[in-house]
C-alpha positions as CSV (number, residue, x, y, z in Angstrom):
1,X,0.0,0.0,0.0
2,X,2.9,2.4,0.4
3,X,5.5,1.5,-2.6
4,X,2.9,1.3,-5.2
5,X,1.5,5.4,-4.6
6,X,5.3,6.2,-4.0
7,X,6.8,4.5,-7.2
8,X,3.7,6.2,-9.1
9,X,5.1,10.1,-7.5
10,X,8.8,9.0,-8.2
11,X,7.3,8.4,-11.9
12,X,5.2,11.5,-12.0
13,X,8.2,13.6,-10.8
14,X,11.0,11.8,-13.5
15,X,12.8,10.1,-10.9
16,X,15.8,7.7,-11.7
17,X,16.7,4.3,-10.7
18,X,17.8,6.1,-7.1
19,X,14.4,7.3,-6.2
20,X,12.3,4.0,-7.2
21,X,15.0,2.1,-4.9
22,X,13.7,4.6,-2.4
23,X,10.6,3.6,-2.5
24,X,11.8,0.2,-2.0
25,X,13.7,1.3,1.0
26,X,10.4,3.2,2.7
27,X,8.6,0.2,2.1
28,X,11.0,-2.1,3.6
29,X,11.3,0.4,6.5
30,X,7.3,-0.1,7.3
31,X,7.8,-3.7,7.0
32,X,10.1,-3.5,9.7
33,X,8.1,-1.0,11.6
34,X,4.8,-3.5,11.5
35,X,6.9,-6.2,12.2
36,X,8.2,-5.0,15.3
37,X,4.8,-3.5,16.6
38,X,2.9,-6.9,16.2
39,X,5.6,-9.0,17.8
40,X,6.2,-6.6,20.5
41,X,4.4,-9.0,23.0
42,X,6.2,-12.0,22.0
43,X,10.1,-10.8,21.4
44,X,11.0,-7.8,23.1
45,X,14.2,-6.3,22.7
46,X,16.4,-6.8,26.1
47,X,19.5,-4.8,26.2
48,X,21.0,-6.6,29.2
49,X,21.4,-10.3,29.5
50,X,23.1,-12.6,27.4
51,X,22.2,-11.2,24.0
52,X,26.2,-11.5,22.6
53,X,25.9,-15.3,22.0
54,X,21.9,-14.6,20.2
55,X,23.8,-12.3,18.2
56,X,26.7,-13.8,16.8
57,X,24.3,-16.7,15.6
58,X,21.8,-14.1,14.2
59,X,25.4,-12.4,12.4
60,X,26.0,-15.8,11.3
61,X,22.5,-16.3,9.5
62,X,22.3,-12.6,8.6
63,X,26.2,-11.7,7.0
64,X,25.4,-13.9,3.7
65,X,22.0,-12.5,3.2
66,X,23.4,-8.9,3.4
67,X,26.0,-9.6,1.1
68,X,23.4,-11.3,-1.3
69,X,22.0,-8.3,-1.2
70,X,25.1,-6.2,-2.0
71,X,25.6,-9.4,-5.4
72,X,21.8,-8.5,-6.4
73,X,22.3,-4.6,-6.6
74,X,25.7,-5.1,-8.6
75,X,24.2,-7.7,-10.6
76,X,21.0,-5.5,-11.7
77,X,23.5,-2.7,-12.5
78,X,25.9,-4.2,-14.6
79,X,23.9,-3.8,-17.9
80,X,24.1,0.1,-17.6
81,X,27.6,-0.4,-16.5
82,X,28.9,-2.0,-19.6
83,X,26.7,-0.1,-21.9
84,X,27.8,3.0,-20.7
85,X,31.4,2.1,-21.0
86,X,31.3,0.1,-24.1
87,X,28.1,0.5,-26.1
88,X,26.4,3.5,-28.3
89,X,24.4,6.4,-26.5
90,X,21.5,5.4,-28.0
91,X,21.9,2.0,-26.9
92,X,22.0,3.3,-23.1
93,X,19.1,5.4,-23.6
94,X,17.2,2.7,-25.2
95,X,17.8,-0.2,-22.7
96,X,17.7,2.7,-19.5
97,X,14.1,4.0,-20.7
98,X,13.1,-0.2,-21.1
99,X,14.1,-0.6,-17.6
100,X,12.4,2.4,-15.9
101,X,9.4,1.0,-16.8
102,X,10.1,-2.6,-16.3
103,X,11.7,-1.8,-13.1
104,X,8.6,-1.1,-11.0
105,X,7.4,-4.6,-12.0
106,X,10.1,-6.4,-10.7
107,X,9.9,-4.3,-7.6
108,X,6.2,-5.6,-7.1
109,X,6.8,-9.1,-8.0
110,X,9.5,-9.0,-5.7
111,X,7.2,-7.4,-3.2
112,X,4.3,-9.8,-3.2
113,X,6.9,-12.7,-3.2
114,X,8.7,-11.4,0.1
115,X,4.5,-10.9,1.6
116,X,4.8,-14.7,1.5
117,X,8.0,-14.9,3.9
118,X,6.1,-14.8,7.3
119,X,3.6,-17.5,6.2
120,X,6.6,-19.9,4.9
121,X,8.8,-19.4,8.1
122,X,5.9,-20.5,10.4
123,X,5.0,-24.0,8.2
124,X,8.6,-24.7,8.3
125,X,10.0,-27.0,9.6
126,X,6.7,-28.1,11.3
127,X,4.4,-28.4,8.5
128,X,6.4,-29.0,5.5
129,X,3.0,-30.4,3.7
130,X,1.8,-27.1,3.9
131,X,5.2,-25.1,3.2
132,X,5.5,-27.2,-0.1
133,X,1.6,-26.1,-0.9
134,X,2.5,-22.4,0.2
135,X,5.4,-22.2,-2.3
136,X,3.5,-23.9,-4.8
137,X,0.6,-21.6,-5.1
138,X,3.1,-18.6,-4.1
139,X,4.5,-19.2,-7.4
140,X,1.7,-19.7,-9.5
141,X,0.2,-16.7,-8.7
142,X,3.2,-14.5,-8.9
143,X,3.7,-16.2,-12.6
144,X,-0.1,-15.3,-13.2
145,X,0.6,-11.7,-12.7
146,X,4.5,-11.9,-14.4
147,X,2.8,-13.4,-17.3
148,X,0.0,-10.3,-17.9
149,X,2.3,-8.0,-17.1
150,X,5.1,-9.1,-19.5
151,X,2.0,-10.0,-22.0
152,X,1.0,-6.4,-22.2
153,X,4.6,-4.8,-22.5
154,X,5.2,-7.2,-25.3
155,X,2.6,-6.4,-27.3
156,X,2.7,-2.3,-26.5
157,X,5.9,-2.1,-26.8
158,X,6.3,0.7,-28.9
159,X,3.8,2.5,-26.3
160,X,5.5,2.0,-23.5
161,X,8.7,3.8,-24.7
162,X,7.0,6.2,-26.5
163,X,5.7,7.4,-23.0
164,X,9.2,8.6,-22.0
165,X,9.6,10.4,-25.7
166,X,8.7,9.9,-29.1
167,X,12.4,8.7,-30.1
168,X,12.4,6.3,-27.9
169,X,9.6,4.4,-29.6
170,X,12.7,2.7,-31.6
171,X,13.9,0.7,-29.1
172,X,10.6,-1.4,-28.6
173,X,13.0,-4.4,-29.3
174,X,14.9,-4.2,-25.9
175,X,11.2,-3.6,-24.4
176,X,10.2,-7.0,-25.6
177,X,13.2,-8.7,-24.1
178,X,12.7,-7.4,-20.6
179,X,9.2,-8.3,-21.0
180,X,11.0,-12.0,-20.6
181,X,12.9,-10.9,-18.5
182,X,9.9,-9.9,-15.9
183,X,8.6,-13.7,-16.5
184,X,11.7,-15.2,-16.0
185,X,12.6,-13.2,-12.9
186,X,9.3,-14.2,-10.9
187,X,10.6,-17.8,-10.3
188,X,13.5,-16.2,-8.0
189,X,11.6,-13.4,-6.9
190,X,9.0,-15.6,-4.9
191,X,11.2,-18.6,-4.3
192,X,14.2,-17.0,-3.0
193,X,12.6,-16.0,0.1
194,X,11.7,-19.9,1.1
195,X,15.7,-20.5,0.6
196,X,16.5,-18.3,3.5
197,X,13.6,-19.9,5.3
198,X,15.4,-22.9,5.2
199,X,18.4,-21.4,5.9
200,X,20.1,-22.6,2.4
201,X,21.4,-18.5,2.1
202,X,25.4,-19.6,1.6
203,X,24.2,-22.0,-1.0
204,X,22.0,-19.2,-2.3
205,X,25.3,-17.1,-2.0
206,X,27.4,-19.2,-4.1
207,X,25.5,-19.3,-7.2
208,X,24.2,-15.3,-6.8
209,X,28.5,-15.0,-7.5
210,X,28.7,-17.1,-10.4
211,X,25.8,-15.7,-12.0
212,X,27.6,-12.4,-11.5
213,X,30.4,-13.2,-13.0
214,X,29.4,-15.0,-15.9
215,X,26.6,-11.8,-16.3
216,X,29.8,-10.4,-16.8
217,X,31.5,-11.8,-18.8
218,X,28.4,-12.8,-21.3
219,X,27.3,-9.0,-21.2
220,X,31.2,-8.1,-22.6
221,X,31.0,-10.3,-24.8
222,X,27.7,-9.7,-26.3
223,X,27.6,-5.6,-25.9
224,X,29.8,-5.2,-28.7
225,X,28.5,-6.8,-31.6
226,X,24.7,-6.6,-30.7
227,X,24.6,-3.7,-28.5
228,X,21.5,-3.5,-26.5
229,X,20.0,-6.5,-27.6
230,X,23.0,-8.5,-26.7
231,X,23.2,-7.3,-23.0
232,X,19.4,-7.5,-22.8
233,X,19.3,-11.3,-24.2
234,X,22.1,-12.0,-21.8
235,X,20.5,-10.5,-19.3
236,X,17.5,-12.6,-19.7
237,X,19.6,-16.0,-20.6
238,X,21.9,-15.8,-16.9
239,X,18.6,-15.3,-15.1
240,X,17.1,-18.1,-15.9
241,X,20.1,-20.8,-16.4
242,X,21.8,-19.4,-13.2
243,X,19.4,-17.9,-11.1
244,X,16.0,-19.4,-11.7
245,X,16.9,-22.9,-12.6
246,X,19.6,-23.1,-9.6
247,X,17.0,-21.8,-6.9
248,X,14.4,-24.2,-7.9
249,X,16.9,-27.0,-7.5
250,X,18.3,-25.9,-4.1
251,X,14.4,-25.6,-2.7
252,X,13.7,-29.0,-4.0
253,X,16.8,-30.4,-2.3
254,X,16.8,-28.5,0.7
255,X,12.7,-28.6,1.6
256,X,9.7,-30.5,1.4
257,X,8.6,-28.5,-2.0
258,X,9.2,-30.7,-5.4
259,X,7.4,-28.4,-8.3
260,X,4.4,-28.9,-9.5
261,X,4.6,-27.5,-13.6
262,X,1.8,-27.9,-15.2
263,X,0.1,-24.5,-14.3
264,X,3.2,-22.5,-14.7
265,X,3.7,-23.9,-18.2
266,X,-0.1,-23.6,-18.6
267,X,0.7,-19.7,-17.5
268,X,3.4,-19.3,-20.1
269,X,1.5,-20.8,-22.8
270,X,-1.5,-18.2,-22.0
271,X,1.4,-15.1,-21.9
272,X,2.9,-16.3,-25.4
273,X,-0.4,-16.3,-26.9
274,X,-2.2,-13.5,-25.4
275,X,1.4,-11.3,-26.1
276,X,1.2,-12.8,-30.2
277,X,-2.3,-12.3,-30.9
278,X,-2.5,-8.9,-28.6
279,X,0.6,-7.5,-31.6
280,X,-1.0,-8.9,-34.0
281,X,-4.8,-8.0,-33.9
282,X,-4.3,-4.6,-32.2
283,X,-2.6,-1.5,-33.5
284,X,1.1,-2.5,-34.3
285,X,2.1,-2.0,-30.9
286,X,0.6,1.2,-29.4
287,X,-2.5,1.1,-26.6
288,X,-4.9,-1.0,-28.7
289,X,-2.5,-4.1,-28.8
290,X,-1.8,-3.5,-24.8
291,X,-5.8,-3.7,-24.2
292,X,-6.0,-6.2,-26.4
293,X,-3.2,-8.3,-25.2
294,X,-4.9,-7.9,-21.7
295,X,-8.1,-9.1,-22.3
296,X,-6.8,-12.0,-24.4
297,X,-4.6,-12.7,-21.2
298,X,-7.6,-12.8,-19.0
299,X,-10.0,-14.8,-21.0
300,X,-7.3,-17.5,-22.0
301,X,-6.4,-17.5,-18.5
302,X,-9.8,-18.8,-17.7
303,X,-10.5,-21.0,-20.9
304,X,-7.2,-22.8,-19.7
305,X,-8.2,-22.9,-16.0
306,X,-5.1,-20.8,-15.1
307,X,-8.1,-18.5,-13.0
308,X,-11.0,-20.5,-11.0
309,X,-12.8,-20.7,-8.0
310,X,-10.8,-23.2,-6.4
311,X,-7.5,-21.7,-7.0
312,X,-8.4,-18.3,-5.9
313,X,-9.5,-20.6,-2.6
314,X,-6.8,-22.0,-2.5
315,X,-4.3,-18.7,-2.5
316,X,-6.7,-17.3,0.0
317,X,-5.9,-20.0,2.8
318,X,-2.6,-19.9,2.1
319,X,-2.2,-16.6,2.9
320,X,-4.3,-17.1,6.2
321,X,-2.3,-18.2,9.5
């Protein structure tokens, strides 16, 4: 309720990359805030007795997961870095205007996937029948939304970077990449969470650092031959071989969850069809294809039972305690 009316001001007033992290930041903050006031009961903070042994095992659980966090933000930045050190000015306008409006996407996927954190850490380890059902349905409704969001950006395209100036319309291309790109980063957005559940966040660690560095290296190799399309399609191609793929194999190995694919392949299906015939049968791109796209998305979302009753049901109980 706050970081969606704050990332809509920082839009409004031209903010950068700075102020929609931000509004990541105040969000977090009331998270904390909440947090605090509903458990005040229950764990209050004691400044005398022996915290220093409490602390150096919370230090111990805590370090990797800050310095994830310190891999994540270098790894999200290193496609501006190596464009604006080895590509073409347009090329860093182009891919930079894509990701300010991709951006607040990801931060919303990645906010309704961390919602699910509380409601994982108390089914774990006691119930892990229901912390496997919790990441399960976690997941498919995170893809639902990935896949109508990066159905809509696909097809309007051209629209979407038009908003931020008519020359940008050109670089619909990289738009349709990152549109992927938002698909493919919902699997780590609401799984990762569950890893630190299950305290698996040095694992988590060691592949965040090889998917750095072989972002890296793929990104300077690619940027200059194919420019922004190269760094985008690597951008998209490390995400999902070495983020994506590696934190659905360390949850399977490290919890009671095994994957259950159907749906989400159901929900990619309906995305690649609703993004193709949305182009297609709409305006070339512009707000016509983005409705369209929409409503395709929608009503192939409930011809293919991706939407129903039970499933809503179902993501309703999960959320309760």
């Amino acid at each position: 309720l706050l970081s969606l009316p704050l990332i809509a001001w920082a839009l409004h007033q031209q903010g950068g990359l700075s102020a929609l992290m931000a509004c990541h930041v105040a969000s977090r903050a009331l998270f904390l805030l909440l947090c605090h006031l509903l458990a005040w009961r229950r764990c209050r903070f004691a400044w005398r007795g022996p915290w220093r042994q409490p602390l150096r095992e919370l230090y111990r659980l805590a370090a990797p997961i800050g310095l994830i966090g310190f891999l994540v933000a270098l790894y999200e930045a290193l496609d501006l870095i190596f464009l604006s050190k080895l590509g073409q000015t347009m090329d860093l306008a182009w891919y930079s205007a894509a990701q300010r409006i991709v951006w607040p996407v990801l931060l919303l996927l990645a906010a309704i996937g961390n919602t699910m954190y509380p409601v994982l850490s108390r089914y774990w380890p006691a119930d892990p029948a229901r912390f496997a059902r919790a990441c399960q349905v976690a997941l498919e409704a995170v893809l639902f939304v990935a896949g109508g969001t990066a159905a809509v950006t696909f097809a309007g395209a051209p629209f979407w970077m038009g908003l931020l100036g008519p020359q940008l319309a050109d670089g619909a291309a990289v738009m349709r990449i990152l549109a992927l790109l938002v698909f493919v980063k919902a699997v780590a957005a609401t799984l990762g969470p569950a890893l630190y559940v299950v305290n698996a966040q040095r694992q988590v660690l060691g592949f965040i650092t090889r998917a750095l560095l072989i972002k890296a290296l793929l990104i300077g190799l690619l940027v200059g031959p194919f420019g922004y399309l190269g760094v985008a399609a690597a951008a998209v191609t490390v995400e999902l071989l070495f983020a994506a793929v590696p934190t659905v194999r360390l949850l399977r190995k490290t919890s009671s969850w095994r994957g259950e694919w159907d749906m989400p392949l159901r929900i990619a299906g309906v995305t690649v069809l609703s993004a193709g015939l949305g182009h297609t049968m709409g305006d070339g791109g512009g707000l016509v294809s983005a409705a369209v796209a929409a409503v395709l998305y929608l009503l192939l979302s409930l011809a293919f039972g991706v939407v129903s009753r039970p499933r809503i049901a179902a993501l309703l109980a999960t959320r309760r305690p």
